[in-house]
C-alpha positions as CSV (number, residue, x, y, z in Angstrom):
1,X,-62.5,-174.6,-316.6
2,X,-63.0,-174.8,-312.8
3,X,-59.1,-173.4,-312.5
4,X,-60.3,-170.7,-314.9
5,X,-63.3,-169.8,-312.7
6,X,-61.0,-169.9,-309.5
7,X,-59.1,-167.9,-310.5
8,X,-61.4,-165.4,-312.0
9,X,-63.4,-165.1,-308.4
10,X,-59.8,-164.1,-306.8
11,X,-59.3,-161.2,-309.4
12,X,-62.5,-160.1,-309.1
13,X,-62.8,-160.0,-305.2
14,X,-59.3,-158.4,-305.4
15,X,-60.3,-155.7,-307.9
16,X,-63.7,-154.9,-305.9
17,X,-62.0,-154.7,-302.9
18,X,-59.2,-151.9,-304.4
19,X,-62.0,-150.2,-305.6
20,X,-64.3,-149.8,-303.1
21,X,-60.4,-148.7,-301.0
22,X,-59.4,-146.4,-303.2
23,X,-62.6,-145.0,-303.5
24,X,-63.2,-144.0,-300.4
25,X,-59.5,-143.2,-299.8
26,X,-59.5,-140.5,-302.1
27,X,-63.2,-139.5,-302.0
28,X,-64.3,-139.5,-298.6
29,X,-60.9,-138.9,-296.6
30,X,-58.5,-137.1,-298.8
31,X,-60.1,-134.8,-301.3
32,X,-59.1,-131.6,-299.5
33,X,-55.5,-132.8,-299.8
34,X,-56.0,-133.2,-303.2
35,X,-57.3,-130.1,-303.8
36,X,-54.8,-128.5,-302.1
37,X,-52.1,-130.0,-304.3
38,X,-53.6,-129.2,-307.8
39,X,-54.0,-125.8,-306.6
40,X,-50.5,-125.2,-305.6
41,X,-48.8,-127.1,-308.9
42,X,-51.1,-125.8,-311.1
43,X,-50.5,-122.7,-309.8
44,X,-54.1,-122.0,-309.1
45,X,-54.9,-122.5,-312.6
46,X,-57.1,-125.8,-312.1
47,X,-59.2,-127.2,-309.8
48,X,-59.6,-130.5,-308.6
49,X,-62.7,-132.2,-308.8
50,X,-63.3,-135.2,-306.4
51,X,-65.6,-137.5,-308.2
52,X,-63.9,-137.3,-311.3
53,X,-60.4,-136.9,-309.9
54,X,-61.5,-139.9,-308.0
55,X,-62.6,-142.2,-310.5
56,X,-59.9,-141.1,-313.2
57,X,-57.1,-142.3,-310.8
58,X,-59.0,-145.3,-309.6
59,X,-59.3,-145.9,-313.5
60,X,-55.3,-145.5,-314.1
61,X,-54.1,-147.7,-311.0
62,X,-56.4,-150.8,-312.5
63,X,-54.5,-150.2,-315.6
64,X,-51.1,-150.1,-313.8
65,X,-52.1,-153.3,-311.9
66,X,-53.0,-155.4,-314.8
67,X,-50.1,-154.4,-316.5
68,X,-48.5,-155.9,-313.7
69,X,-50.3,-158.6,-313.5
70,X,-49.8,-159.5,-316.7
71,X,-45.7,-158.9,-317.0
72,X,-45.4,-160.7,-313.3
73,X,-47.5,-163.9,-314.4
74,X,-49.2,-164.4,-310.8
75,X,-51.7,-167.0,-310.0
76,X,-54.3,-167.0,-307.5
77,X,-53.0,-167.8,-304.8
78,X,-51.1,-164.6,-304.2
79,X,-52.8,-162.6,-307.1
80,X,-53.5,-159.3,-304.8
81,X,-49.5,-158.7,-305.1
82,X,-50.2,-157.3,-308.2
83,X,-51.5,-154.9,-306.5
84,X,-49.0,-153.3,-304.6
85,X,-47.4,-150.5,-307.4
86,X,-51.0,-149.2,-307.1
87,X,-51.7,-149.1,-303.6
88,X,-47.7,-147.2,-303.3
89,X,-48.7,-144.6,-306.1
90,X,-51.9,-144.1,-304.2
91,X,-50.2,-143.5,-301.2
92,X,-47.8,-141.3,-302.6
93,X,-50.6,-139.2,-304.3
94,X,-51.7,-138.5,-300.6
95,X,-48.1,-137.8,-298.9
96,X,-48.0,-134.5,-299.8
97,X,-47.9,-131.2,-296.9
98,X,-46.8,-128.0,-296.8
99,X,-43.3,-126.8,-296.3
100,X,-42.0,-123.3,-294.9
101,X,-42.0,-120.7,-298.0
102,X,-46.1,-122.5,-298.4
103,X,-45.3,-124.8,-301.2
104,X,-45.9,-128.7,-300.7
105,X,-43.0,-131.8,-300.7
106,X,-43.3,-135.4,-300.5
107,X,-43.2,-136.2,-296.6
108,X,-42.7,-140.2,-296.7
109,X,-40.2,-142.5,-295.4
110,X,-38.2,-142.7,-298.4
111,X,-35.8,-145.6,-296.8
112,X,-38.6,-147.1,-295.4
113,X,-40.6,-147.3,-299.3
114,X,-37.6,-148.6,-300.8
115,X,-37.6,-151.2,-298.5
116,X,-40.5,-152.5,-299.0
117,X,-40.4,-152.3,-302.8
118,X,-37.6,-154.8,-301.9
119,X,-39.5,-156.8,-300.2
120,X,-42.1,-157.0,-302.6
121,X,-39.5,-158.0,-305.3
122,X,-38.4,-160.5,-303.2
123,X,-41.8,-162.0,-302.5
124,X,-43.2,-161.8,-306.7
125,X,-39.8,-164.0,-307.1
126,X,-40.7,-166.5,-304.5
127,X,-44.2,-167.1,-305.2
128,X,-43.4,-167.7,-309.2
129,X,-41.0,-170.2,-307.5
130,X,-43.2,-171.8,-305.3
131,X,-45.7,-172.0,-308.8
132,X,-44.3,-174.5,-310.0
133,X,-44.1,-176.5,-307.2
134,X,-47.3,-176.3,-305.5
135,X,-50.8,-177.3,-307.5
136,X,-53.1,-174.8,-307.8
137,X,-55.9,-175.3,-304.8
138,X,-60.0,-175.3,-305.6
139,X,-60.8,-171.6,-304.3
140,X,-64.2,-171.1,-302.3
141,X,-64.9,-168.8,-300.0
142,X,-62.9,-169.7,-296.9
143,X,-60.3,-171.6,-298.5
144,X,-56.5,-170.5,-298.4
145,X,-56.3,-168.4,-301.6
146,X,-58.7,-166.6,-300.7
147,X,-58.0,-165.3,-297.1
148,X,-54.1,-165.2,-298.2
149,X,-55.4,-163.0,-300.8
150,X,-57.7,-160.7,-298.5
151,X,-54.3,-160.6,-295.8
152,X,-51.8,-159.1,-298.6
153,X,-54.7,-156.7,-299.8
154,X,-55.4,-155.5,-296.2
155,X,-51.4,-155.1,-295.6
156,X,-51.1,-153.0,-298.9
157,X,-53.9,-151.3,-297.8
158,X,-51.6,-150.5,-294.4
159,X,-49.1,-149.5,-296.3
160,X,-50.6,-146.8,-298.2
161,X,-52.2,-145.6,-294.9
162,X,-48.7,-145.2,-293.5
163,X,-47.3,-143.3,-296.6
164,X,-50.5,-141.2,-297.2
165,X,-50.6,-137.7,-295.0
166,X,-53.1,-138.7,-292.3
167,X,-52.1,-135.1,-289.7
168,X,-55.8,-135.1,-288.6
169,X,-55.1,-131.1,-287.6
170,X,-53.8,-130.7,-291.5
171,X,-56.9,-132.4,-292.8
172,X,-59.0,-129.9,-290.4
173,X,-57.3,-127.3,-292.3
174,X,-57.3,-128.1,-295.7
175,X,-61.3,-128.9,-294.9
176,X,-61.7,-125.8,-293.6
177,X,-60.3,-123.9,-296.8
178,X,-62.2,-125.6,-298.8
179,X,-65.6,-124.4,-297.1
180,X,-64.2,-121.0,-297.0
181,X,-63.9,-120.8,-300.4
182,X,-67.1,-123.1,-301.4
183,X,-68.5,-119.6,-298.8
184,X,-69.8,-122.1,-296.6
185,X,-68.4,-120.0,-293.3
186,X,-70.6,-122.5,-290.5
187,X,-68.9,-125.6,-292.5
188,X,-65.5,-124.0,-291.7
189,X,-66.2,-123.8,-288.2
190,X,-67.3,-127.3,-288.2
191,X,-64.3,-128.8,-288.9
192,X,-62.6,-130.1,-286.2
193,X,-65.4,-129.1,-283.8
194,X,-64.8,-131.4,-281.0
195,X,-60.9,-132.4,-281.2
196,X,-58.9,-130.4,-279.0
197,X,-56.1,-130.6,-281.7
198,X,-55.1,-127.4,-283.9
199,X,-52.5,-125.3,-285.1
200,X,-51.4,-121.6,-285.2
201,X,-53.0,-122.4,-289.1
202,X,-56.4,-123.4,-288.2
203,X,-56.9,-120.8,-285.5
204,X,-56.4,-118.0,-288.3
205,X,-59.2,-119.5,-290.6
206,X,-61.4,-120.2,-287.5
207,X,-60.7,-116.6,-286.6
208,X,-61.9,-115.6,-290.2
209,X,-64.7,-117.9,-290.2
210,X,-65.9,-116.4,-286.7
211,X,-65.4,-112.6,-287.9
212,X,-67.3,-113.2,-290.8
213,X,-70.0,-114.4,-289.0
214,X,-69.6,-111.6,-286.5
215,X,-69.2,-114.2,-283.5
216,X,-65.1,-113.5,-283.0
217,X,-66.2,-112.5,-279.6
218,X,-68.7,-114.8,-278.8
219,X,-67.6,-118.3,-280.0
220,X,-63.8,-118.2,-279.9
221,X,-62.3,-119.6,-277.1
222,X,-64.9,-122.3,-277.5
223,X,-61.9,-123.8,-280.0
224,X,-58.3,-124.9,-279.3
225,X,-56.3,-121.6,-279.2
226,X,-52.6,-122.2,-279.8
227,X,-50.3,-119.3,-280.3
228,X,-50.9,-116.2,-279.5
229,X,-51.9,-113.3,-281.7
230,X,-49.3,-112.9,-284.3
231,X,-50.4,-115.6,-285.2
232,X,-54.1,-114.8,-286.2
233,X,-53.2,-113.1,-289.6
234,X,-50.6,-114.0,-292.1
235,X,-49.1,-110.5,-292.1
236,X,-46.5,-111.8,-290.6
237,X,-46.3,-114.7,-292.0
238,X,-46.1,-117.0,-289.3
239,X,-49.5,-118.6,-290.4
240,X,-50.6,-119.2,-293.7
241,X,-53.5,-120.3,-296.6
242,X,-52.8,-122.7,-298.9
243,X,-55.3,-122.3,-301.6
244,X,-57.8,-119.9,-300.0
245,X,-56.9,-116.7,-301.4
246,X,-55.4,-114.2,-298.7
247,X,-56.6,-111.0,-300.9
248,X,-60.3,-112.6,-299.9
249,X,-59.5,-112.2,-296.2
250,X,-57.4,-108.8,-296.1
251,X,-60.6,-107.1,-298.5
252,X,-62.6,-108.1,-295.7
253,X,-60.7,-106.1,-292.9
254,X,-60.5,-103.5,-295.3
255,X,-57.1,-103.1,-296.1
256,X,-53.5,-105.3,-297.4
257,X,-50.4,-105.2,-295.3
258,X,-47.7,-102.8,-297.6
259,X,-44.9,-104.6,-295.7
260,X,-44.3,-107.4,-293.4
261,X,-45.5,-106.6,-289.9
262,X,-47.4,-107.8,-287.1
263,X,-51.2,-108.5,-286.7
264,X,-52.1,-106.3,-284.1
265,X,-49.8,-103.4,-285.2
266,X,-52.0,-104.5,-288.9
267,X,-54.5,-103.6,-287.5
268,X,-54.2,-101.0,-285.2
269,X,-53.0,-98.9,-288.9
270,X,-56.1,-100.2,-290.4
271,X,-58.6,-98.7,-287.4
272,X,-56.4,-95.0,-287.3
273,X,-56.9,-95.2,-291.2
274,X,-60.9,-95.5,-290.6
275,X,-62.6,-92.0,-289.6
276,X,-65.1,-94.6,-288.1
277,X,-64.4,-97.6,-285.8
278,X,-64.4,-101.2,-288.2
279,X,-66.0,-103.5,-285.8
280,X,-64.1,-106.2,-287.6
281,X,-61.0,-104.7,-287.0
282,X,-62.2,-103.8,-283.6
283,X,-63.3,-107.7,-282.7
284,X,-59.8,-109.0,-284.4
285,X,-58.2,-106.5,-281.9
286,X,-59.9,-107.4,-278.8
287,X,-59.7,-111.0,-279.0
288,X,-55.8,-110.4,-279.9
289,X,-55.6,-109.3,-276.5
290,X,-57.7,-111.7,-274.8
291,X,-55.6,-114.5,-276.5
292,X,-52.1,-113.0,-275.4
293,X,-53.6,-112.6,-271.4
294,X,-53.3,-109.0,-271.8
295,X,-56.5,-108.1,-270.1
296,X,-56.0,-104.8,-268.7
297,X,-55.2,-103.6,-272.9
298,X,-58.5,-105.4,-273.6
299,X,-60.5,-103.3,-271.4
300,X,-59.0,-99.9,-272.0
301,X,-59.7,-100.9,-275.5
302,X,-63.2,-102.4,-275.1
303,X,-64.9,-99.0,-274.3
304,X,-64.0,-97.5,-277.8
305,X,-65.7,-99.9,-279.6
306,X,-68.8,-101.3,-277.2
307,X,-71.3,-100.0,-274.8
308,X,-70.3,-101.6,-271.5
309,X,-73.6,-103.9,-270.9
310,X,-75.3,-106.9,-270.9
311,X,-75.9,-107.2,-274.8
312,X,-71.7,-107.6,-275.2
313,X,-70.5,-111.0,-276.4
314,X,-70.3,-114.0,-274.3
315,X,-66.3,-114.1,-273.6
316,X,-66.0,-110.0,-273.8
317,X,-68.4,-110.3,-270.2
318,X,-66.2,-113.4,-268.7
319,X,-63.2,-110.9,-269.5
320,X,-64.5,-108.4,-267.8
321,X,-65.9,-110.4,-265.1
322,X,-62.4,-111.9,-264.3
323,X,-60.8,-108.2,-265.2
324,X,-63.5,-107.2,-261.8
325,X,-62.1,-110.1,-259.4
326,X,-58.6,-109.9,-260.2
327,X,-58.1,-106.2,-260.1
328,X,-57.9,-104.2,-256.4
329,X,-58.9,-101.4,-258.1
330,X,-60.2,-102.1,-261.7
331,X,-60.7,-99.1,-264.1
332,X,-64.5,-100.5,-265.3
333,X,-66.7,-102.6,-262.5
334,X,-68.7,-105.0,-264.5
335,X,-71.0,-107.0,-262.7
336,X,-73.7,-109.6,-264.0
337,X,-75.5,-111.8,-261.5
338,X,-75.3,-115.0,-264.0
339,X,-71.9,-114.3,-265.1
340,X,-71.1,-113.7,-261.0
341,X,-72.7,-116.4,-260.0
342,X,-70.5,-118.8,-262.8
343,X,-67.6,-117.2,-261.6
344,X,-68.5,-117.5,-258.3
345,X,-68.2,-121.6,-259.0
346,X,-65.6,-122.0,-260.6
347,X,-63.6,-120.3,-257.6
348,X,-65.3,-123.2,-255.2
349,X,-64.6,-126.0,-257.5
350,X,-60.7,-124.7,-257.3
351,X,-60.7,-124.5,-253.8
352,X,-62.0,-128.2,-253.5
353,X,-58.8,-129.8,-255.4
354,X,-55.9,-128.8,-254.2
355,X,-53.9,-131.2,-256.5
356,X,-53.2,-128.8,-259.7
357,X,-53.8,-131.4,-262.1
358,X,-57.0,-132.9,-260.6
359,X,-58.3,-129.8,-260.3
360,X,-57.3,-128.5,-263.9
361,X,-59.4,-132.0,-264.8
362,X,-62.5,-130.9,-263.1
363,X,-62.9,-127.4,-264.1
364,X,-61.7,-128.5,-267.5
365,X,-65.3,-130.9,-267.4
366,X,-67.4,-127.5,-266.8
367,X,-65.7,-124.5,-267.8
368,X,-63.9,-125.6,-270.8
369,X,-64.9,-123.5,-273.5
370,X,-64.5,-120.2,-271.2
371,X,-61.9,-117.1,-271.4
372,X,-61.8,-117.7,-268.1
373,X,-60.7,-121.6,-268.4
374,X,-58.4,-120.4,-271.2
375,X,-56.4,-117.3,-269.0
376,X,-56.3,-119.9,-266.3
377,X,-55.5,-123.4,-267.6
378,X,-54.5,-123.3,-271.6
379,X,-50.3,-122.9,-272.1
């Protein structure tokens, strides 16, 4: 009886701990990936629900692991191997990304699984050796079944770590279409908010998030900017959604691409369509320049669309105020004695650090967030 009770408290301590794991493995940190992944093999024709996706497959792996259990005949003391079929399918479930024509593939270390399914072969055969030959130990709390137990569940759970898809920036995204299409447009731009990590992906959904809040000009050098403006729309398909739909984002702009082409050439043909200016449009075009440097474009653009004042966004007035120091003989003056003032600072603080990247450091402590740290500092 006291055998049968020993080995009852290692199954269940096993079995709570795999829950409570793959619960908030597929839950709390990989739902968007899952979502994702219906949505592309279904074909868009289901949708992935996390809690019951979550506790269906949480359901099916305790059923693959007492199978297991049961055809492998382990005791106690190393009982969590059972385990470890789950923990791999678990992983696998999560190894999914993207691939270049926006489909998804497997991304694991194939050599590297099949090695360890060797090595877990090996070890099932060498502990129902050792069964026979060792006697079966009373189990309490800190004995050795117990914390042998706890160290194979806590490698498994490594292992599935290392084959899941843990790409924090693809994770941003995946998050960030999922609030896009839940309509929750501040969400989206939450996502990711402080890393300095992103994509050529991520900036076009941030970009859409911003525009649909009308705050393109206001808020977006505030993020990670990598690429440049082809970049920003998919008409040229060097960035891409996975499961939010692109017909969503071009009806917004107010027109779809009838070929392949670049953003700002999309968008130039969408304004000359219009018999009035699309401020969307307009916004998506004047941060295109900003974000490829092209500064002196910007401001012969800028007057078409906006009165040149103080009510313009934030980073349309530190593109102007730059545009004012740089040029010997700009084509607008802009002058604001805040924005003057910042500027003003920022040119001290260089001067004070002649080592470039000591001084990239510093400015990068008060200015980061600027145009004017992004024309001057971000590659």
């Amino acid at each position: 009886m006291k055998k049968n009770n020993s080995t009852m408290g290692i199954r269940l301590m096993c079995a709570i701990v795999f829950v409570i794991f793959s619960v908030g493995w597929l839950y709390s940190f990989q739902p968007d990936i899952m979502t994702m992944s219906q949505h592309v093999l279904s074909k868009g024709l289901t949708h992935y629900n996390p809690v019951i996706g979550c506790v269906c497959i949480t359901l099916i792996l305790i059923l693959l692991q007492f199978f297991v259990a049961k055809s492998s005949r382990l005791r106690s003391s190393a009982y969590a191997l059972s385990y470890f079929p789950s923990m791999l399918v678990l992983g696998l479930l999560t190894a999914v990304t993207e691939n270049a024509d926006g489909g998804i593939y497997f991304d694991c270390h194939w050599l590297g699984i099949v090695l360890v399914i060797a090595l877990w072969i090996g070890a099932v055969w060498v502990v129902r050796q050792l069964q026979g030959v060792f006697r079966p130990t009373e189990v309490r709390l800190f004995s050795r079944p117990v914390w042998l137990n706890m160290l194979i569940m806590s490698l498994l759970m490594i292992c599935t770590v290392w084959i899941g898809n843990t790409n924090a920036v693809f994770h941003y995204r995946m998050r960030a279409e999922q609030c896009l299409t839940d309509g929750d447009m501040k969400g989206a731009l939450m996502v990711g908010r402080k890393s300095l990590e992103g994509d050529e992906h991520l900036l076009m959904l941030r970009m859409y998030a911003l525009a649909r809040e009308n705050a393109l000009g206001e808020h977006l050098f505030e993020y990670p900017i990598t690429g440049n403006s082809s970049q920003m729309l998919p008409t040229d398909s060097l960035s891409c959604m996975m499961f939010y739909p692109q017909d969503s984002l071009y009806k917004f702009i107010g027109a779809r691409p009838a070929s392949r082409m670049s953003p700002m050439r999309y968008l130039e043909l969408v304004q000359q369509r219009d018999s009035l200016p699309n401020k969307t449009v307009a916004d998506y075009l004047l941060c295109g320049y900003l974000i490829d440097r092209q500064i002196d474009d910007f401001v012969k653009e800028l007057g078409k669309y906006y009165h040149i004042d103080d009510s313009l966004p934030k980073h349309y007035r530190e593109a102007l105020t730059l545009y004012t120091h740089m040029r010997s003989r700009p084509l607008v003056v802009y002058h604001h004695a805040v924005m003057d003032e910042d500027y003003d600072n920022l040119m001290q603080l260089e001067k004070q650090y002649p080592d470039k990247s000591e001084r990239r450091v510093k400015v990068e402590e008060q200015y980061r967030g600027t145009y004017w740290y992004y024309y001057k500092y971000e590659k």
